[in-house]
C-alpha positions as CSV (number, residue, x, y, z in Angstrom):
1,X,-40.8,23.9,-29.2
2,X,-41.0,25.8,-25.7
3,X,-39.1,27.3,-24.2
4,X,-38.8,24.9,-21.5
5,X,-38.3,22.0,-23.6
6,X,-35.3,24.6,-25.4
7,X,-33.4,24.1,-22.2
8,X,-31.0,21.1,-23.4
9,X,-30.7,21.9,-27.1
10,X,-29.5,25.1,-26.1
11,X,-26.0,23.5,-23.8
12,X,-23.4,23.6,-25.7
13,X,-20.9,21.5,-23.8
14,X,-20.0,18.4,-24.9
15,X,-22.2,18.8,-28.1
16,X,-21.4,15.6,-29.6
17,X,-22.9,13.8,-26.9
18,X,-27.1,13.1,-27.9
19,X,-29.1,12.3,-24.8
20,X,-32.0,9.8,-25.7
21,X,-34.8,7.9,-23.8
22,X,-33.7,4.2,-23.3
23,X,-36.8,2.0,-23.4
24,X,-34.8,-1.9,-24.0
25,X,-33.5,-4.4,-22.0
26,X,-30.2,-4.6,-23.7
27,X,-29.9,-0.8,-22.8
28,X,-31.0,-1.4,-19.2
29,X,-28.5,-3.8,-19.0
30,X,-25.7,-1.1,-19.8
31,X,-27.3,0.7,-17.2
32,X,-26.5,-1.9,-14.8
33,X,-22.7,-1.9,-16.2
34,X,-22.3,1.6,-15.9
35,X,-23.6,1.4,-11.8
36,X,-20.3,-1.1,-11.6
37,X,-18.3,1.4,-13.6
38,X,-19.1,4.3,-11.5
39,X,-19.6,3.3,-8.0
40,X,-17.6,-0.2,-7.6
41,X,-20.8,-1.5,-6.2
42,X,-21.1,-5.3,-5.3
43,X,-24.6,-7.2,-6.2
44,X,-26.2,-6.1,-3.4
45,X,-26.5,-2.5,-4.2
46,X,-26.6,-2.6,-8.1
47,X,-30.2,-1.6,-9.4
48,X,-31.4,-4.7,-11.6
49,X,-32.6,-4.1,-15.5
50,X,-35.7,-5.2,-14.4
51,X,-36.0,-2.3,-12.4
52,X,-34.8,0.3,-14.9
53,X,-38.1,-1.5,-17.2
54,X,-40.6,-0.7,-14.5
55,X,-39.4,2.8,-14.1
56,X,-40.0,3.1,-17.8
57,X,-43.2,1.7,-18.0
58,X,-45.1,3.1,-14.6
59,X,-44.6,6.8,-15.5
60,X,-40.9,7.4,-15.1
61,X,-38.2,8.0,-17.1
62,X,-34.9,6.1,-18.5
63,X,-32.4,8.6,-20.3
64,X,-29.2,7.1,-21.8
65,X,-26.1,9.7,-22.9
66,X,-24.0,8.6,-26.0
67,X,-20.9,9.5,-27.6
68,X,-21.4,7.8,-30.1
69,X,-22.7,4.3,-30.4
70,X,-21.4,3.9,-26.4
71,X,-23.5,4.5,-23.7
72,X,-21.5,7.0,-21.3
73,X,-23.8,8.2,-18.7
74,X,-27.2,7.4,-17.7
75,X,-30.2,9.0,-15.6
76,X,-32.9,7.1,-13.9
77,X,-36.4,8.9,-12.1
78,X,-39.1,7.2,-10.9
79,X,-43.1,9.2,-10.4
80,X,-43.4,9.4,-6.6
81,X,-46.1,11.2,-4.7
82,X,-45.9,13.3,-1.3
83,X,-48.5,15.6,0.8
84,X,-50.4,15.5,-1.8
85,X,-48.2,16.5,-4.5
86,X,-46.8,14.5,-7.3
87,X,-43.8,14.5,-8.3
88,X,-40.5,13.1,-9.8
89,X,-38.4,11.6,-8.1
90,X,-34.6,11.2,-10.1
91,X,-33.0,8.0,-8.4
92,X,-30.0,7.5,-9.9
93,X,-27.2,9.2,-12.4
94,X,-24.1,7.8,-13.3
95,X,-21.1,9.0,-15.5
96,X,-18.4,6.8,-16.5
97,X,-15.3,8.6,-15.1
98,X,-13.6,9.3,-18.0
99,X,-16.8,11.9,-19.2
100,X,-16.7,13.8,-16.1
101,X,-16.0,17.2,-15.4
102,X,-17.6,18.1,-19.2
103,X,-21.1,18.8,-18.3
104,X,-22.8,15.4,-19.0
105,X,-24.8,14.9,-15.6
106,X,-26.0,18.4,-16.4
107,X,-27.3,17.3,-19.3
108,X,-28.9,14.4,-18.3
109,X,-31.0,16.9,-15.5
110,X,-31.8,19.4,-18.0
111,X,-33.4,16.4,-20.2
112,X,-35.0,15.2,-17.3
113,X,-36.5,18.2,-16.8
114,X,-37.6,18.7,-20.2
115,X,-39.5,15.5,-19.9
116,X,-40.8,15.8,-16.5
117,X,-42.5,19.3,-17.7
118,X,-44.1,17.3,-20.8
119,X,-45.7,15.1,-18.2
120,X,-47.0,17.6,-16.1
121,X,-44.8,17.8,-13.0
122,X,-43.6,21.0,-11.2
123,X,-41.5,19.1,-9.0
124,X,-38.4,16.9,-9.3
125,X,-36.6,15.5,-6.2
126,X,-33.6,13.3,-5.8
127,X,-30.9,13.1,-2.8
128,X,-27.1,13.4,-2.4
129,X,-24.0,13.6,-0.1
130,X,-24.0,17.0,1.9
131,X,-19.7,15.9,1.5
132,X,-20.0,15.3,-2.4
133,X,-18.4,19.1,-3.2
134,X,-19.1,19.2,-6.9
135,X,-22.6,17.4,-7.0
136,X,-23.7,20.0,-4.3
137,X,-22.6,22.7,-6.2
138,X,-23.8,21.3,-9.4
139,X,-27.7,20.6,-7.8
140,X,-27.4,24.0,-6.2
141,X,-25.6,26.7,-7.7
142,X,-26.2,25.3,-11.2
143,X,-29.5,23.6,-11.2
144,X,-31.4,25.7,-8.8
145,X,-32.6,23.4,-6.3
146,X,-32.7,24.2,-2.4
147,X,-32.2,21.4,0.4
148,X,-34.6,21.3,3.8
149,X,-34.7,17.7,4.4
150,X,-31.9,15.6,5.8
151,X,-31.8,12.0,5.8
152,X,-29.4,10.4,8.0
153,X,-27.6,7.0,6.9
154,X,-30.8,7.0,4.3
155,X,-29.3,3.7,2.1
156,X,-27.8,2.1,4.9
157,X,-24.4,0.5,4.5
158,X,-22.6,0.6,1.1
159,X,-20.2,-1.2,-0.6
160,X,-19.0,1.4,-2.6
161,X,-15.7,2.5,-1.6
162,X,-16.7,6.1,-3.0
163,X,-18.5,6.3,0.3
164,X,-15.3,5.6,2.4
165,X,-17.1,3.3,4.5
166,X,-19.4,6.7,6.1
167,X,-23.0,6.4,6.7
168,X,-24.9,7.3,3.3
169,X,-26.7,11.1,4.9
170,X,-28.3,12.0,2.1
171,X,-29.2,15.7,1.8
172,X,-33.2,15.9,-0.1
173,X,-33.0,18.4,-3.7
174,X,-36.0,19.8,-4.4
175,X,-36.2,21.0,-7.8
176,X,-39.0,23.5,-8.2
177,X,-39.1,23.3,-12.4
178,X,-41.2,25.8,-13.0
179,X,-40.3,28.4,-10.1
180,X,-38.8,32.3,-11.4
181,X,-35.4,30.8,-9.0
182,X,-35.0,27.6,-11.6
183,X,-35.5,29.9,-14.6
184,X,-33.3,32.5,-13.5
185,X,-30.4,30.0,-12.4
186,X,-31.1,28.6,-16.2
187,X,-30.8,31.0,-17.8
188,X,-27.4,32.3,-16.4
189,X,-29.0,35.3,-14.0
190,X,-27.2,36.0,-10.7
191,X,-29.2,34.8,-7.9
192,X,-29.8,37.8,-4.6
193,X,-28.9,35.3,-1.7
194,X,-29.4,36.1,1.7
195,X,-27.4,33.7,3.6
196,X,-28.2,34.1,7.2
197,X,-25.5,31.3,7.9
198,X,-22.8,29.1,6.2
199,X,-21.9,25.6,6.7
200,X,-18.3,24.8,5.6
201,X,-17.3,21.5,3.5
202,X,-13.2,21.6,2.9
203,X,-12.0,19.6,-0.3
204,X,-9.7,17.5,1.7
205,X,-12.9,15.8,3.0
206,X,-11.9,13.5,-0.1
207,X,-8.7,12.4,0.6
208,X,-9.9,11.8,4.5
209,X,-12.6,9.2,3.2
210,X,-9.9,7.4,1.3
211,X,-7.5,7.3,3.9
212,X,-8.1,4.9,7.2
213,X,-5.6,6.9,8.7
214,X,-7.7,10.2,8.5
215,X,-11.5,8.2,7.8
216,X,-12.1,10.4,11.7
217,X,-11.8,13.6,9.8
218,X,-14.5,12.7,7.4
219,X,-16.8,11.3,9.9
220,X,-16.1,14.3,12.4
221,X,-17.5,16.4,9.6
222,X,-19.5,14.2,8.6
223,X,-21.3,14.1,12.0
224,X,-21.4,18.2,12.9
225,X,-22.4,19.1,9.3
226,X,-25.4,16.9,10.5
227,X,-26.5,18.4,13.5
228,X,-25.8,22.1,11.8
229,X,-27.6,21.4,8.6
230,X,-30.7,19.2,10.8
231,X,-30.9,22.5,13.3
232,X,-31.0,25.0,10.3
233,X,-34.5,23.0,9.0
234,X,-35.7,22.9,12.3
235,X,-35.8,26.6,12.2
236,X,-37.5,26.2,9.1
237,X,-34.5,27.7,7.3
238,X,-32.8,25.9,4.0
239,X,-29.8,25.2,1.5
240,X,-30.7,28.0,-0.6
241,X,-27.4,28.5,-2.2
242,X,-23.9,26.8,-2.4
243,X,-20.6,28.7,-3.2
244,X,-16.8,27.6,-3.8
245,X,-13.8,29.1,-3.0
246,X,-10.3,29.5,-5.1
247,X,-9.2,26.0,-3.5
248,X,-12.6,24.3,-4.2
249,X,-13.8,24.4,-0.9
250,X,-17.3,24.3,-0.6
251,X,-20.1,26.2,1.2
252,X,-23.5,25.9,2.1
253,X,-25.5,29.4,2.0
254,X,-28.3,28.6,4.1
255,X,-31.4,31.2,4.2
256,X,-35.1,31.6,3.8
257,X,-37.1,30.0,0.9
258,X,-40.8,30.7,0.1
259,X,-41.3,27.4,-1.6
C-alpha cells in the first residue's frame, strides 16, 4: 500500500465506522434516504438512485459509511473535465446528524481521495457555502484545498430549510491531491500563510438564517462576502487558508496561490 492510499487507514476517529464503495441499487436507494435525512429536501432537489448508478458506472465513485450494518453517511463524485484537465468532481456528502462533529465527512474525503489517486486524477473539486463555518474550515484548514471561483445562486432555489431561504453561492474547492500543500496539511504540518486580507463570517450567521426576524443579517452578509470574495479573484488572489476564533467565528485568509 502507498502511502497515499495510507491516508484513511491511518484516521483514527471514529474507528468503528468502515467506509466502503457502494455499487447496488438497494444502497443507492439509502443514499437517496440519507439526502432527506440531512437536508429536509422535497422531490425536486433529491438526487435519484438512478443517478448515484451512473456515477458509478461512468468513472465516478459511490462511497457509503457504516456503523455497523446502517448506512450513516455517504459521498457521491462524478469524472468531470475542464481546460483541459480532468478531474473529479465530488457532488454530494451527507451525514446523518446524529454522526456529526466525529470526523466522518473527513473520512469520506480522505477515501475519496484514495480512490481518485488510483484512477489517475490530481484534481478533485466540489463547492460549498462561503456561510457554512465548519464545512469551510473542514475543506480548508483540514483538507487543504484553496477557493478562486465563486458561483453565485449556483443551484438556484432550495427547499431545504438549512439554506434559510438564501440564494445557494457556492464557493469552488479545488483539491490539488498530489500538491506538497495537501500532503503537508495531511500529515498534520503547520501551513506558512500569507494572508494579504481576511473576510469575516460570525457564527451567529446561523441563527440569522433560521430566524425571519433576522433572515436580513444573513443575506447582508451573504451579499458583501460576495462582492469581497468575487473582487479578491479578480485580482487573481484566493481562499488560501481559513481560521477560527475562541467563539467559532470564522475567517477567510485570502493570499497568493501558485496552483
Amino acid at each position: 500500500m502507498t502511502d497515499d492510499l495510507r491516508t484513511t487507514a491511518k484516521m483514527q476517529d471514529t474507528p468503528e465506522i468502515r467506509i466502503e464503495v457502494l455499487d447496488t441499487l438497494p444502497a443507492f436507494e439509502r443514499c437517496v434516504e440519507l439526502q432527506l435525512a440531512t437536508w429536509g429536501y422535497d422531490g425536486g432537489d433529491v438526487i435519484p438512485r438512478k443517478m448515484f448508478l451512473v456515477a458509478h458506472k461512468i468513472g465516478g465513485m459511490v462511497l457509503g459509511a457504516f456503523d455497523g450494518d446502517v448506512m450513516i453517511g455517504f459521498a457521491m463524485g462524478l469524472p468531470g473535465f475542464r481546460k483541459g484537465v480532468p478531474y473529479l468532481h465530488s457532488h454530494m456528502l451527507a451525514v446523518l446528524p446524529e454522526y456529526r462533529n466525529a470526523g466522518i465527512g473527513r473520512r469520506l474525503k480522505l477515501a475519496q481521495r484514495d480512490v481518485a489517486l488510483e484512477r489517475g486524477f490530481d484534481l478533485m473539486e466540489w463547492t460549498f457555502d462561503p456561510l457554512e463555518i465548519k464545512n469551510a474550515y473542514l475543506n480548508i484548514a483540514k483538507l487543504g484545498a484553496i477557493a478562486r471561483r465563486y458561483e453565485p445562486d449556483f443551484y438556484g432555489a432550495s427547499s431545504s430549510p438549512l439554506q434559510g431561504g438564501l440564494p445557494t453561492d457556492r464557493l469552488c474547492a479545488e483539491w490539488w491531491l498530489r500538491s506538497p500543500r495537501v500532503k503537508a496539511v495531511l500529515a498534520g504540518a503547520p501551513l506558512a500563510i500569507d494572508a494579504i486580507e481576511t473576510i469575516e463570517v460570525p457564527a451567529a450567521v446561523y441563527r440569522w438564517k433560521q430566524s425571519e426576524a433576522d433572515r436580513g443579517l444573513a443575506a447582508d452578509l451573504q451579499r458583501l462576502n460576495r462582492l469581497a470574495l468575487q473582487d479578491s479573484f479578480v485580482r487573481g488572489l484566493a481562499v488560501v487558508g481559513y481560521a477560527l476564533d475562541g467563539e467559532r467565528n470564522g475567517r477567510f485568509l485570502i493570499g497568493r496561490t501558485d496552483l
